[in-house]
N, C-alpha and C positions, 0 to 999 in steps of 0.2 A: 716536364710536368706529367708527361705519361707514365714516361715510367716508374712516378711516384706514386701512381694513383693504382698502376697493376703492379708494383711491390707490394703496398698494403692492403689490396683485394687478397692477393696471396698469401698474406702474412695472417687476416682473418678467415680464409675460409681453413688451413692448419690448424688454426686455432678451435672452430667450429670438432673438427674431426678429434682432437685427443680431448676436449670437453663430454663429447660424446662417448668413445671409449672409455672414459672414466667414469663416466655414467653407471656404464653396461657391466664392469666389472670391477674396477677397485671400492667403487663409494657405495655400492650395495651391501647392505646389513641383515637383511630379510627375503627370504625368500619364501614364497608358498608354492606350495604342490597337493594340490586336492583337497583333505581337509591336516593338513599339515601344515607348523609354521617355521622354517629351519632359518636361528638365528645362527648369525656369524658373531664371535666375539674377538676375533683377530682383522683389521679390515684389511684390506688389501688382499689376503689371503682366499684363496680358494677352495673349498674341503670339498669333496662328490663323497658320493654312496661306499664308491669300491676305496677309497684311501687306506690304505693300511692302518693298525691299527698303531705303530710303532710311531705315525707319526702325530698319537695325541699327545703327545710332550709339548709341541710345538703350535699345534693348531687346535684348539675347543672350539664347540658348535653345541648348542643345544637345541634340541626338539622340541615345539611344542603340538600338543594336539586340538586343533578348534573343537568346542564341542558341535554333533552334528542335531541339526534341526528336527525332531521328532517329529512324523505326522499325528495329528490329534487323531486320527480314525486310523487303527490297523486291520485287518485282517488276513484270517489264516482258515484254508480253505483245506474241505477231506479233513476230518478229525475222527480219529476210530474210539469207542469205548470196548474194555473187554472186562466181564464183570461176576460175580453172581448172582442170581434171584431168590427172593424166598418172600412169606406175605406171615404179617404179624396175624393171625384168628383171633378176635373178638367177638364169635357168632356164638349166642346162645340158641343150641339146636333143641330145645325142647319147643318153642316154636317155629323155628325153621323146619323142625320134622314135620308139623301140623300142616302147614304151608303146601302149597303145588309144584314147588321147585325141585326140594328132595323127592325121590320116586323110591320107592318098593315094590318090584315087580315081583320077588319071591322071597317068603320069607327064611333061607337057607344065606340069602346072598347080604340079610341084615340092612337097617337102618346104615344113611350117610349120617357119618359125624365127623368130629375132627380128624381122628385116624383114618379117613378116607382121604384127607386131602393134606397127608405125609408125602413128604419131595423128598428124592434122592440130591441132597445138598453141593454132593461133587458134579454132578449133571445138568444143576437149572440153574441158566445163565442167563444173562443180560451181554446184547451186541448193540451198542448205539453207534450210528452212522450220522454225523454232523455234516449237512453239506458244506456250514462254512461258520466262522463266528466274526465276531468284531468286537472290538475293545476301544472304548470310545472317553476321551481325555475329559476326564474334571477337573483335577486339581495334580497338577505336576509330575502327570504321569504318576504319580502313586494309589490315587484316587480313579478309578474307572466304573465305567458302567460297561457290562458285556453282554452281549445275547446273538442269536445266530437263529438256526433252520436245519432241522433233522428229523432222522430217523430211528426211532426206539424200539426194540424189540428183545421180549421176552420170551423162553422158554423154561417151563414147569415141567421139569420130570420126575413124576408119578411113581410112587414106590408100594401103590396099590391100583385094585377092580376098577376106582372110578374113572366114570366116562359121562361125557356132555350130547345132548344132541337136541334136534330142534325142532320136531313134529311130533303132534300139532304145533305145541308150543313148546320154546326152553325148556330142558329141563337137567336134571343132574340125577345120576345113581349111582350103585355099587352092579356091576355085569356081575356074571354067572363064569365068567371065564378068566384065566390071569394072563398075561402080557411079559411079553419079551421087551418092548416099547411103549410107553406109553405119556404122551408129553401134552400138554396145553400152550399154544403157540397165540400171543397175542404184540401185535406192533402200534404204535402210534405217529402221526404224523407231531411233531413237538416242537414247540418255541420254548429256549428258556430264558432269562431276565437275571441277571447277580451284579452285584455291587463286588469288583475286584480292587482289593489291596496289593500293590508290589514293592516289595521292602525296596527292593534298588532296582532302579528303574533304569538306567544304565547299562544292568547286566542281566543274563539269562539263567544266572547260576544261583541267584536269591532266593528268598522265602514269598510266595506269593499265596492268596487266600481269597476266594471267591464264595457267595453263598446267596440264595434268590431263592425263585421259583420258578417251576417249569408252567405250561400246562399243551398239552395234547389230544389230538383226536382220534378216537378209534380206526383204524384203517383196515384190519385185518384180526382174524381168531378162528383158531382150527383145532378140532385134538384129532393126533395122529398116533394110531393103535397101530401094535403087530403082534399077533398072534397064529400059533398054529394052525389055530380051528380057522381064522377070516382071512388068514393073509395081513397083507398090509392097507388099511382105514385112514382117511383124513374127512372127515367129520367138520364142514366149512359153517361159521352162522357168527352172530353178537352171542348166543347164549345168556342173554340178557344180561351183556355187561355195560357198564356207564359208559356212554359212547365220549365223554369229556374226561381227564385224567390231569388234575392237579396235584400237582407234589412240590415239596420244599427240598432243597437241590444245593449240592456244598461241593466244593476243590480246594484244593491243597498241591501247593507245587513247592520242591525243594530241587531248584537245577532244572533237572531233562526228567526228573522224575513227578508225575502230578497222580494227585488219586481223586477219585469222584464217591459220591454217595448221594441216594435221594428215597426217600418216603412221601407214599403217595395220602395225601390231605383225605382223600374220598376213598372210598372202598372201589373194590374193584368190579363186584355186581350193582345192579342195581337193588334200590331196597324192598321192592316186591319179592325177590328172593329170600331174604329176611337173613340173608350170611354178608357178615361184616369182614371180611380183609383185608386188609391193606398192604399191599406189595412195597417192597424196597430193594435196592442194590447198591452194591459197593465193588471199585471196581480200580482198575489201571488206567489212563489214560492218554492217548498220544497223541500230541499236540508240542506245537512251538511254543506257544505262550499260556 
């Protein structure tokens, strides 16, 4: 009787062991590897990585790829803008002359007017410094809302006499002297706000379309002169500019390539000055998404 009862202890625990090997390897059809799904269409067979290729005659497998779970919040951190500047003039200076802002100190050096505040076009740029942005899920990933925290800064370079300065108060003229240099330097601390479209939201290489508004605070404004006769000048103040900077703000992304543009809603002085500008730029911009 014993030895009937440790036969068939032995007879099932054999049994137990090639149940289990067949488990492990013949009766497996699926296998996953991270987001990977590698069906076997031959059972019993075993196909790896390195198999040769001579012996797909004999053995098919196919790949599938799970899709992977998108976070609804991305962000993408350091974003450089490179760009140029220029500002649309709607100032009618026939009261703007009358006003306390334009000055005349001599009448050889002429009334400010438009032709006072011509830019050299290939010199006056736009550098925005985005500390970081976010793109934040609506609707399938095609649909976003995006906005971030930067830094905006413009240079105006002056392709005449005028010069700004600030005692007693603001003011703006034509100098007596001409310039080797001579730039208007103004930064903003800026938030922007855009509703982004991504055609294929899947990939990096699509058609994407952003468009909102910014708005920003003054942080910073200097003009920096070099001349023979003074050397080199930086001239620090607001010059009585709007210290708030609202603008309407657009991107465009095709792949790895994106472009920017924005127009500012408000002028750039204040209306006590009685000169209407309005700055804008268009520009390259580098960025992941």
């Amino acid at each position: 009787m014993k030895r009937l009862v440790c036969l068939l202890a032995l007879v099932w625990i054999g049994g137990k062991g090639i149940a289990q090997t067949d488990s492990t390897t013949a009766n497996t059809d699926t296998v996953k590897v991270g987001n990977f799904i590698i069906i076997k269409k031959n059972k019993g067979k075993t196909v790896t990585e390195n198999t040769d290729r001579r012996l797909n005659n004999r053995f098919e497998f196919k790949v599938e790829r799970r899709a992977r779970k998108r976070s609804n919040i991305s962000t993408n951190w350091w974003i450089m803008d490179l760009g140029f500047a220029n500002m649309r003039d709607q100032t009618d200076y026939t009261p703007a002359q009358a006003g306390n802002y334009l000055k005349v100190f001599r009448p050889a050096d002429g009334a400010v007017n438009q032709n006072s505040f011509k830019l050299i076009n290939g010199k006056s740029s736009n550098v925005n410094i985005w500390f970081f942005m976010q793109k934040l899920n609506v609707s399938k990933h095609v649909v976003n809302l995006k906005y971030g925290l930067g830094m905006e800064m413009y240079n105006y370079r002056f392709d005449t006499r005028l010069s700004y300065r600030k005692d007693p108060q603001p003011y703006a003229f034509n100098d007596s002297i001409g310039f080797s240099k001579n730039k208007l330097f103004v930064s903003y601390l800026t938030v922007p706000f855009m509703i982004n479209f991504n055609t294929t939201p899947d990939s990096r290489r699509g058609l994407s379309f952003s468009a909102g508004v910014s708005a920003g605070y003054l942080l910073n404004s200097r003009n920096k002169q070099i001349s023979s006769e003074r050397g080199k000048q930086k001239i620090k103040g607001d010059f009585n500019f709007e210290p708030w900077r609202l603008a309407t703000i657009a991107e465009i992304g095709l792949g790895p390539v994106r472009l920017y543009g924005s127009y500012s809603l408000n002028r750039l002085q204040r209306d006590i000055t009685r000169i209407e500008q309005y700055p804008y730029t268009v520009g390259i911009r580098l960025s992941n998404w």
